[in-house]
DOMIFI-824593 format. One line per field, with one value per residue (C-alpha): residue in three letters; residue number from 1; chain; x, y, z. Coordinates in Angstrom, 1 decimal. Layout:
# residues N
residuo ALA, ...
num NUM, ...
cadena A, ...
xx X, ...
yy Y, ...
zz Z, ...
END
This chain:
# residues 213
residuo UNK, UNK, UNK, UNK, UNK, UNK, UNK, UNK, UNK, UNK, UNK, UNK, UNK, UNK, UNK, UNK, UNK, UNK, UNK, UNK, UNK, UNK, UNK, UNK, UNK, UNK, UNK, UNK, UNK, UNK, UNK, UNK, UNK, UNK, UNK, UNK, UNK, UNK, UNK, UNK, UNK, UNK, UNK, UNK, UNK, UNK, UNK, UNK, UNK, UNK, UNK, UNK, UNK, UNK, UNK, UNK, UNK, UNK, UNK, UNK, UNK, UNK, UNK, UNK, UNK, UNK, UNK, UNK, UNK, UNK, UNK, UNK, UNK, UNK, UNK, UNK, UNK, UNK, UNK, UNK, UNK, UNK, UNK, UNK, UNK, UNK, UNK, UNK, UNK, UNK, UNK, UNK, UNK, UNK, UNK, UNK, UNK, UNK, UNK, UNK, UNK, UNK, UNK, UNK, UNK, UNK, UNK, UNK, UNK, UNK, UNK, UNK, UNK, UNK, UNK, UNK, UNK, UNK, UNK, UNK, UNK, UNK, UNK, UNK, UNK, UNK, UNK, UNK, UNK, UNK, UNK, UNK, UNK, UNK, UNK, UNK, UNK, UNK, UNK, UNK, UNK, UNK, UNK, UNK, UNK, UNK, UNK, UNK, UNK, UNK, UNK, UNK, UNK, UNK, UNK, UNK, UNK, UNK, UNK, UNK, UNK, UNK, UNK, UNK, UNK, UNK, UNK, UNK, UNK, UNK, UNK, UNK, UNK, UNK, UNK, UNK, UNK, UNK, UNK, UNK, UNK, UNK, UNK, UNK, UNK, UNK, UNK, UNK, UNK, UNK, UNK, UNK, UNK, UNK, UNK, UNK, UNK, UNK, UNK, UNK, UNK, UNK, UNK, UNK, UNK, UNK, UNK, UNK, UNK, UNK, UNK, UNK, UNK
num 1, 2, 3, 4, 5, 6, 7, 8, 9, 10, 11, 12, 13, 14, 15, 16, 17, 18, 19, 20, 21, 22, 23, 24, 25, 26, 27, 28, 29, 30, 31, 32, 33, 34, 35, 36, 37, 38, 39, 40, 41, 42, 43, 44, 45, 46, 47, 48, 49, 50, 51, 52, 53, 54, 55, 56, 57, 58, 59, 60, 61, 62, 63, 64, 65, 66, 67, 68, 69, 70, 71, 72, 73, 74, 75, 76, 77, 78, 79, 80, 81, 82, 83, 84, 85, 86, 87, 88, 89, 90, 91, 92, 93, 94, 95, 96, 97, 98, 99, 100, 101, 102, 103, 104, 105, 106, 107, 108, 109, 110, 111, 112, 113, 114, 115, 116, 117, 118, 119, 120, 121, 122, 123, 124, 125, 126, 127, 128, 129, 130, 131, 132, 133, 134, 135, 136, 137, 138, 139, 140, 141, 142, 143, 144, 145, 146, 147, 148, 149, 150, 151, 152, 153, 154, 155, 156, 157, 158, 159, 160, 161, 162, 163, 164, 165, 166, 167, 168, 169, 170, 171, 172, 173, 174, 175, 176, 177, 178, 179, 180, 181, 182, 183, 184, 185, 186, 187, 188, 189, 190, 191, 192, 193, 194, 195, 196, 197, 198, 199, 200, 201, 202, 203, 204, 205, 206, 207, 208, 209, 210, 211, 212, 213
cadena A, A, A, A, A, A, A, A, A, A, A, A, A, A, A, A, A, A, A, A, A, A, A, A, A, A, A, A, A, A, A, A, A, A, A, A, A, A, A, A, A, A, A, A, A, A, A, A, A, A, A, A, A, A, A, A, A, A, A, A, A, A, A, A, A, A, A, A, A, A, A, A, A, A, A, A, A, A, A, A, A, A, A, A, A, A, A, A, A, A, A, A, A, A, A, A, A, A, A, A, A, A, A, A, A, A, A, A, A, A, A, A, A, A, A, A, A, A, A, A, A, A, A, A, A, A, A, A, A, A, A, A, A, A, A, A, A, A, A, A, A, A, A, A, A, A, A, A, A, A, A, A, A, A, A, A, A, A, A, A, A, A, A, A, A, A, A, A, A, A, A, A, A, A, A, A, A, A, A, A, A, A, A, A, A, A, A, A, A, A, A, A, A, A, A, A, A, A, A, A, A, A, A, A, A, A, A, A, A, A, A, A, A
xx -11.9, -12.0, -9.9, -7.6, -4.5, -1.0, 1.1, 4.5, 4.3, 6.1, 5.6, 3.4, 1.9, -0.7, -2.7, -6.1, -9.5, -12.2, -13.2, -9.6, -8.9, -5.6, -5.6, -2.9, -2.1, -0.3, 1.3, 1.0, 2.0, 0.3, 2.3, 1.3, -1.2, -1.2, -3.5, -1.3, -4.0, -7.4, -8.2, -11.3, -13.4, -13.4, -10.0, -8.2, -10.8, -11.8, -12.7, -9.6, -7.2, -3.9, -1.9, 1.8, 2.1, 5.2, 7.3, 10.5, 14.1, 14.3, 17.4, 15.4, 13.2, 13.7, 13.9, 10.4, 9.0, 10.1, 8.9, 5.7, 5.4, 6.9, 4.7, 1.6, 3.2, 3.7, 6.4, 7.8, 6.3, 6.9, 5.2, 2.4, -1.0, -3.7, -7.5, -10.6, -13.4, -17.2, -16.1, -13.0, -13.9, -14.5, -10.7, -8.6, -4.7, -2.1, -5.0, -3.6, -6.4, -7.9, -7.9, -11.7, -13.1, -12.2, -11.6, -13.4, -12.2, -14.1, -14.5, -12.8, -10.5, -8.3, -5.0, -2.3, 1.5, 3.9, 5.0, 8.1, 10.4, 11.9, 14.7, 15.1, 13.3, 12.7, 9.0, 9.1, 8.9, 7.3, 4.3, 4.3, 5.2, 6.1, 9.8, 11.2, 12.6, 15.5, 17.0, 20.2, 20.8, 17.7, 18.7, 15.5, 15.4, 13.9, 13.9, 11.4, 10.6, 8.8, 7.7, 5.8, 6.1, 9.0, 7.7, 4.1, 3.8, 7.3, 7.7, 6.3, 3.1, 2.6, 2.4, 4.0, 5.6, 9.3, 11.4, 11.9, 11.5, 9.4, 7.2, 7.9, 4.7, 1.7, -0.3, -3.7, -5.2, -9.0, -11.5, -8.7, -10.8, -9.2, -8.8, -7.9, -6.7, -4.5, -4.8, -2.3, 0.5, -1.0, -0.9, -3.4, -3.9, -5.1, -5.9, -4.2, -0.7, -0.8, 1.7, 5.3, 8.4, 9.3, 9.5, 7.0, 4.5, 1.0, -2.5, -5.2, -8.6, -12.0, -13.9, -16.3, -19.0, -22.5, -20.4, -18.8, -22.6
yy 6.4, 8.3, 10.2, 8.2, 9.2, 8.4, 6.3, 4.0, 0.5, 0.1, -3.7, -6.5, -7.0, -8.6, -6.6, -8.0, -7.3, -6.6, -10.9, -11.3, -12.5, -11.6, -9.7, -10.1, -6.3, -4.2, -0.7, 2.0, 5.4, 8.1, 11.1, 14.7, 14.0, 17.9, 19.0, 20.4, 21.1, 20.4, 19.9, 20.6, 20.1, 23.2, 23.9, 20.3, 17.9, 16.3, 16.4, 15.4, 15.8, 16.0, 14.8, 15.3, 12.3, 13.6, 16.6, 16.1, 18.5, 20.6, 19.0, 15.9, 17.0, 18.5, 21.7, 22.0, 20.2, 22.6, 25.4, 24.5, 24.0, 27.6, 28.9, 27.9, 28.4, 25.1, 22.9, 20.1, 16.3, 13.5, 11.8, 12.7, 10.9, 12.2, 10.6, 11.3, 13.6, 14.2, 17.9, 19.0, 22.3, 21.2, 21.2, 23.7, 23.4, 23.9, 22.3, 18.4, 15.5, 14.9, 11.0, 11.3, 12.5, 9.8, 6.3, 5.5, 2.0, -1.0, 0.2, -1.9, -0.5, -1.4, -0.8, -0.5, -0.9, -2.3, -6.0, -7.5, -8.9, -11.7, -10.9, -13.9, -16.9, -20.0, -21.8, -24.0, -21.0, -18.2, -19.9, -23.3, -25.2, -29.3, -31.1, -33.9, -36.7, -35.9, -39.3, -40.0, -40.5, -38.2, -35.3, -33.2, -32.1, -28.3, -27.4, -26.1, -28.6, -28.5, -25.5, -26.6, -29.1, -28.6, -28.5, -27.9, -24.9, -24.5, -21.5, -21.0, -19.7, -16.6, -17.1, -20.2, -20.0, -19.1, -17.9, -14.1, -11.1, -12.5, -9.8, -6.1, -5.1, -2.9, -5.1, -4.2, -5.8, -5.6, -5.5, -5.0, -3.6, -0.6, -2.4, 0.7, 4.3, 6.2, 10.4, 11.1, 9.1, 9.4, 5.6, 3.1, -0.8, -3.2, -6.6, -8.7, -8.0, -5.2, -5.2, -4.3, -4.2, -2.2, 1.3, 1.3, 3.6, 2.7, 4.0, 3.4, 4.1, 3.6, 0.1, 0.4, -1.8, -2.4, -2.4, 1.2, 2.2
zz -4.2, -0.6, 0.7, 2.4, 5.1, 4.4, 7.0, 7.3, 8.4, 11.9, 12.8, 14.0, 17.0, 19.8, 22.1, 23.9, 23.3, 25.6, 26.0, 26.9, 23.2, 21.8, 18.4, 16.0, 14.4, 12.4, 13.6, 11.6, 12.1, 10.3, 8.4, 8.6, 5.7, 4.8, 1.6, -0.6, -3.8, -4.9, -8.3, -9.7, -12.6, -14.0, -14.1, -14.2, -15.6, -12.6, -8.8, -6.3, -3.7, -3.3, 0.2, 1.2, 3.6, 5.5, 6.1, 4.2, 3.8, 1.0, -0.6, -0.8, -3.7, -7.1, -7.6, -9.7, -6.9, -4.1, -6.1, -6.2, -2.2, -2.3, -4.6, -2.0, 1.1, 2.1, 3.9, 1.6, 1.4, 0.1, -0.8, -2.9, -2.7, -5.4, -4.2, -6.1, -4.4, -5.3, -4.4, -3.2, -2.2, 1.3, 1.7, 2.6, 1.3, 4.0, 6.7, 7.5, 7.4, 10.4, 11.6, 13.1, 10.1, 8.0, 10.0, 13.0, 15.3, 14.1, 10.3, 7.9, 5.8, 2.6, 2.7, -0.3, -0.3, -2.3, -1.5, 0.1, -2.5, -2.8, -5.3, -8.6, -7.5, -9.6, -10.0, -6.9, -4.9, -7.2, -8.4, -6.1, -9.2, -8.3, -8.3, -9.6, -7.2, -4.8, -4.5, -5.8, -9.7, -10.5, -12.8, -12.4, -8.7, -8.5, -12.4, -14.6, -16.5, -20.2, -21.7, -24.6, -27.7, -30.0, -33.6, -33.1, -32.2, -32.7, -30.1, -26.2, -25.4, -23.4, -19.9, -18.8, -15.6, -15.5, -13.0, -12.7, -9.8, -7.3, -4.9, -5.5, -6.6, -5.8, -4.2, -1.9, 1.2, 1.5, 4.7, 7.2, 10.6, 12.7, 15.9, 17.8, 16.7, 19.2, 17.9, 20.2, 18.6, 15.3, 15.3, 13.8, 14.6, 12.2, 12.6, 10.0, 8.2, 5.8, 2.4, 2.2, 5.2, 8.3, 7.4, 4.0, 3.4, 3.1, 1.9, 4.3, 2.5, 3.9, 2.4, 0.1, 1.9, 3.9, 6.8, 6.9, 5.8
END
């Protein structure tokens, strides 16, 4: 993995390109995206980097936590992002990331959040699963239906579909392209919808493809 900058989700969006086409995209502003330590092989096992996304209060981390931004000198953030390096000696903690160094407009990028969700939701809606009739007198509208024979094999299989928590995961969005990136405002737009609501925080990493090349 990249190194990749740290940024919360602010909303969708249109803007127009330069045909006159109009671009469907995703705000996102970037945090502070300080390095805060840089592991290497020698002393931790491997070669990485450690981000603080954005500047935070004191009271809103643990007390082990806030010693250790003490101990180097360093405002508190939250939160923490490690991303693996070839060598990590080229950064400097306490120095933030600096936007043009890593994205460029018209790379694509891969972007990692964690999804809306959708609370306890049965099959019809989770996993697209089909219904029973809806006219009067029928007993199976929008149930689940079998879940396997009764005596052979006498017990269900793993896996069947169920309902359960629906959305709430870690979930990852691939070849998004930076439309346009505003260093100013510290504000990115990305064509396409990335994962997770108003206000979450996302990775934005550079694709591993031809294309960024």
């Amino acid at each position: 993995m990249t190194v990749g900058l740290l940024g919360r989700k602010i909303g969708m969006t249109q803007i127009f390109d330069k045909e006159g086409l109009v671009v469907p995209v995703t705000v996102v502003k970037l945090g502070d995206n300080i390095v805060t330590e840089c592991m290497t092989k020698e002393k931790n096992g491997y070669s990485a980097v450690q981000v603080g996304g954005f500047k935070t209060l004191e009271r809103k981390l643990t007390k082990p936590a806030m010693g250790a931004f003490k101990k180097r000198e360093l405002p508190p953030c939250k939160p923490l992002k490690e991303f693996r390096v070839e060598d990590s000696s080229i950064y400097k903690v306490g120095e933030p990331l600096k936007v043009e160094d890593i994205l460029k407009e018209g790379m694509l990028v891969d972007v990692r959040g964690r999804s809306i969700g959708k609370g306890f939701q049965g099959t019809i809606k989770r996993f697209h699963a089909g219904r029973g009739p809806m006219s009067h007198g029928s007993k199976f509208h929008r149930s689940m239906g079998s879940i396997g024979a009764g005596t052979t094999p006498g017990r269900v299989y793993k896996g069947v579909i169920m309902p359960g928590h629906m959305g709430d995961q870690n979930k990852c969005i691939r070849h998004l392209k930076v439309v346009e990136i505003d260093t100013a405002k510290g504000v990115l737009l990305i064509r396409g919808s990335v994962p997770g609501v108003e206000g979450q925080i996302v990775v934005v990493n550079p694709s591993k493809t031809k294309w960024n090349a």
